[in-house]
GUTI-569112 format. One line per 2 residues: for each residue x, y, z of N, C-alpha, C. Coordinates in pm, whole numbers, plus 50000, padded with zeros to 5 digits. Example, Ala and Ser with C-alpha at 12.3 -4.5 7.8 and 13.67 -1.06 7.14 Angstrom:
BEGIN
51319 49431 50780 51230 49550 50780 51320 49670 50780  51285 49775 50708 51367 49894 50714 51290 50003 50787 .
***
This chain:
BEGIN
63882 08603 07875 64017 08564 07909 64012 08482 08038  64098 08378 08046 64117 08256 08120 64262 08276 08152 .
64257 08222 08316 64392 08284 08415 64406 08168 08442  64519 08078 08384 64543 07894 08523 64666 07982 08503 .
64625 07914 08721 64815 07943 08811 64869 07778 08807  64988 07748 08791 65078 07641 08831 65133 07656 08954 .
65100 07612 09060 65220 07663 09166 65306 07474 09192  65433 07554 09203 65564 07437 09218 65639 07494 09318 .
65749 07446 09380 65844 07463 09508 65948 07460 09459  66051 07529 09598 66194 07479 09540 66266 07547 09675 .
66355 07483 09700 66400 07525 09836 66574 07572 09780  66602 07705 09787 66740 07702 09803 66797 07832 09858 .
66949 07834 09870 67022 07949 09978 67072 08091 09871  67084 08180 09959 67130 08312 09883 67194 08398 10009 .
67237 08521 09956 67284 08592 10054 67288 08778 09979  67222 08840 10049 67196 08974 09980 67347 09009 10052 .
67405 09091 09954 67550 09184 10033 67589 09239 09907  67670 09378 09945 67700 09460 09813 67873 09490 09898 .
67939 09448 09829 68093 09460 09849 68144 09546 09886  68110 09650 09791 68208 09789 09861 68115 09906 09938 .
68014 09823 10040 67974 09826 10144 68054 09778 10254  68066 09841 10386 68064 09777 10512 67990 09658 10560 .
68011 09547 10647 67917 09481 10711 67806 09506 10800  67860 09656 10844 67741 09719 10925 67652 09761 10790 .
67703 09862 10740 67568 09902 10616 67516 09760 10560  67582 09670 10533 67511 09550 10463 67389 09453 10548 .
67417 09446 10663 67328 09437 10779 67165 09522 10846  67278 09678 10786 67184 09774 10832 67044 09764 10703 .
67107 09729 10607 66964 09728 10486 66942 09565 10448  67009 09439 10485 66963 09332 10433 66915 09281 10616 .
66968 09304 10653 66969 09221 10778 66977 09065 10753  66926 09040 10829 67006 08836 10821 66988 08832 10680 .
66959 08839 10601 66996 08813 10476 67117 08840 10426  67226 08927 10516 67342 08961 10483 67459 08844 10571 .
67393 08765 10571 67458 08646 10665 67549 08589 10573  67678 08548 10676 67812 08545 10582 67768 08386 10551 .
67714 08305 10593 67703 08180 10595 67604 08120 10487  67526 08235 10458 67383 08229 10337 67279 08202 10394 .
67155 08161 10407 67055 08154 10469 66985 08069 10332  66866 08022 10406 66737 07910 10281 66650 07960 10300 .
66575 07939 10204 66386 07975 10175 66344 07862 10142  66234 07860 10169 66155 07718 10125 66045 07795 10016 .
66059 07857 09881 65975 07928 09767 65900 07859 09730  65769 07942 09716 65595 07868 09647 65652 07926 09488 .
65659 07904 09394 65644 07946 09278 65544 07958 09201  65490 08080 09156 65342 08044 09106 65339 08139 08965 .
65304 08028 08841 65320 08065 08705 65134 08102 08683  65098 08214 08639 64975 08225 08573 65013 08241 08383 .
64923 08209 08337 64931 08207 08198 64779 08214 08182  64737 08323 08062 64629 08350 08001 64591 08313 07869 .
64434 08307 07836 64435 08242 07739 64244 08216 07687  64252 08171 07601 64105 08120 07570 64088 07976 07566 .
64021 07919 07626 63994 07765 07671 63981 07692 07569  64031 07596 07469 64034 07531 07376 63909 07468 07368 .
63873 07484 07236 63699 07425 07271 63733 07284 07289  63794 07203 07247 63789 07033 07244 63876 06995 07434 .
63943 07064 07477 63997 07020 07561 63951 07103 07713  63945 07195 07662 63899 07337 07757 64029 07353 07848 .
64129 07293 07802 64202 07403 07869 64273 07543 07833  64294 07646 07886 64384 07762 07827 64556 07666 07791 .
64600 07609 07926 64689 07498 07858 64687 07432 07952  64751 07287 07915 64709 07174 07989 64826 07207 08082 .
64769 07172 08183 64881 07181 08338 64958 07151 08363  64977 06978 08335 65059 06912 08307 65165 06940 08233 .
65162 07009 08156 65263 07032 08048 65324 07143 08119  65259 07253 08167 65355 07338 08211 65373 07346 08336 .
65341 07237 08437 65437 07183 08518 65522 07165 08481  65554 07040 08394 65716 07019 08346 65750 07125 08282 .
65718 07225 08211 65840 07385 08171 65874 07380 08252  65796 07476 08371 65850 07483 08502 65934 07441 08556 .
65934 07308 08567 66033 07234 08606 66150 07207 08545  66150 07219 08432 66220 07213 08332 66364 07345 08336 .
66285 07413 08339 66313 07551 08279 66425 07640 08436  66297 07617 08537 66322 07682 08683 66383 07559 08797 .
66241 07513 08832 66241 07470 08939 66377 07372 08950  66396 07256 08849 66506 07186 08847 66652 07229 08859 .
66688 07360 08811 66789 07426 08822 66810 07477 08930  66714 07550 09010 66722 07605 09146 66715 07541 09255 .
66636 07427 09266 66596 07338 09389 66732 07338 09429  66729 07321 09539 66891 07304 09657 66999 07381 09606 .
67009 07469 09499 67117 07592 09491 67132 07709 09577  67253 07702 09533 67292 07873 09618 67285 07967 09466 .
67179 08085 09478 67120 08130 09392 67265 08249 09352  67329 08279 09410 67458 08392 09383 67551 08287 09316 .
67590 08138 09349 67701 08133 09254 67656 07989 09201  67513 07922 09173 67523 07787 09091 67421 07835 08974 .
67327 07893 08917 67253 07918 08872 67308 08033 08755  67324 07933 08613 67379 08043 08516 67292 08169 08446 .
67154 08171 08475 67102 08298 08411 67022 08386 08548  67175 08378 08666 67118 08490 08715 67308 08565 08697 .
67298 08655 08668 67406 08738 08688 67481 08731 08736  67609 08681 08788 67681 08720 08939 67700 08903 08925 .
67715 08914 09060 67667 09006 09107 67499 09112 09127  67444 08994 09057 67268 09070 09053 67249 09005 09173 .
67167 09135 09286 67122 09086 09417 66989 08947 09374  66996 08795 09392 66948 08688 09421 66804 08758 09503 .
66715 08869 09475 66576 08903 09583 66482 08847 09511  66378 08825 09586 66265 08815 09528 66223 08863 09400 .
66225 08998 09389 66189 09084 09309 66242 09045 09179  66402 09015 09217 66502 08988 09072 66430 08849 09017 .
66423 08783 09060 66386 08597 09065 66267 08642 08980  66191 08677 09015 66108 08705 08912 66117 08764 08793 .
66145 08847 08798 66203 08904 08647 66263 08815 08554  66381 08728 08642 66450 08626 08560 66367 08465 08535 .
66321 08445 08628 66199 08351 08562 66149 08373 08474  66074 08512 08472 66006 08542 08356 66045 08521 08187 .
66196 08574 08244 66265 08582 08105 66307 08463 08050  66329 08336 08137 66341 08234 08108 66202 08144 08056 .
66086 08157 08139 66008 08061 08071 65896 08171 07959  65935 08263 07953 65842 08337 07851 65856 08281 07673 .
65957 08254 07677 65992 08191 07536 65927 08039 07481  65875 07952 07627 65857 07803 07634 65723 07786 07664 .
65661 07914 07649 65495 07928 07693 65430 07955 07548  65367 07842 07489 65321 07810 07405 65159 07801 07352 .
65037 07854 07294 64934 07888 07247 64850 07925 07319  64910 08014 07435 64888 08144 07567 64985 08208 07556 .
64928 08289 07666 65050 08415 07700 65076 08366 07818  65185 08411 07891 65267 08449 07991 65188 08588 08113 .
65129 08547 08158 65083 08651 08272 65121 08741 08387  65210 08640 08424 65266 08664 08594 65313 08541 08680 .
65448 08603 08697 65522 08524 08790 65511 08576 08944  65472 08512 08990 65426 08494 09156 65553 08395 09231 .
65634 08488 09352 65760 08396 09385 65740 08431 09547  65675 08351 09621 65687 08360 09779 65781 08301 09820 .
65887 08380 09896 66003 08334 09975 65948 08323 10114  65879 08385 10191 65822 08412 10321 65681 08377 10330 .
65621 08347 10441 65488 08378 10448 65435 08528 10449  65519 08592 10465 65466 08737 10489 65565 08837 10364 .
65622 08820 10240 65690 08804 10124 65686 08745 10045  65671 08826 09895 65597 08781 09827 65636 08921 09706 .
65692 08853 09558 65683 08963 09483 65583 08926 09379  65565 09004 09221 65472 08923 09139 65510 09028 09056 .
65533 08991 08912 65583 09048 08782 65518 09063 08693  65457 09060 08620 65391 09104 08471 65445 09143 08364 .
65607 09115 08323 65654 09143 08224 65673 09334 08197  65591 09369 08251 65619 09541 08203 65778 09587 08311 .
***
């Protein structure tokens, strides 16, 4: 088994807060992320997909191609959004975290990943943050 990562970017704003919370409790567990104004990330996105290396081409899949899913699918939709209210397959009201973003990536490009599998979605918001999914 054969692991290619894609990594792509995408810069956009969110704001963690739960309503029928206080601003102190919403502070006390998001901290600046509970900023009334929203805050940005500058996100590494990183797609792995597994596979057996095509004997004529050797790739598990060609890169190129799922760059553009990616892009297609994620990156184009999210680049410069506010992830709580422009982006139709995240929930309103689902907290916009790391953790979620992944999940919902997943669920979005798992369908468009074609003669491989789907491995793991890798989503760095921080240098020091960082979630990663595996579908289970």
């Amino acid at each position: 088994m054969v692991y290619l990562t894609r990594k792509e970017r995408f810069n956009a704003a969110h704001k963690l807060w739960v309503d029928e919370w206080s601003e102190k409790k919403n502070f006390k567990v998001f901290g600046k992320c509970a900023n009334k104004n929203w805050h940005g990330h500058n996100y590494d996105l990183f797609v792995t997909v597994k596979g057996t290396p095509d004997p004529q081409t050797g790739f598990v899949m060609d890169a190129k191609k799922l760059s553009k899913i990616i892009k297609k699918v994620i990156t184009n939709k999210v680049d410069h959004s506010n992830l709580n209210l422009d982006i139709d397959f995240i929930p309103k009201g689902l907290q916009p975290t790391t953790e979620n973003l992944t999940i919902l990536f997943w669920e979005q490009l798992k369908p468009k990943i074609k003669g491989c599998k789907l491995h793991s979605i890798k989503l760095q918001e921080t240098e020091t943050i960082y979630a990663e999914y595996f579908g289970e």
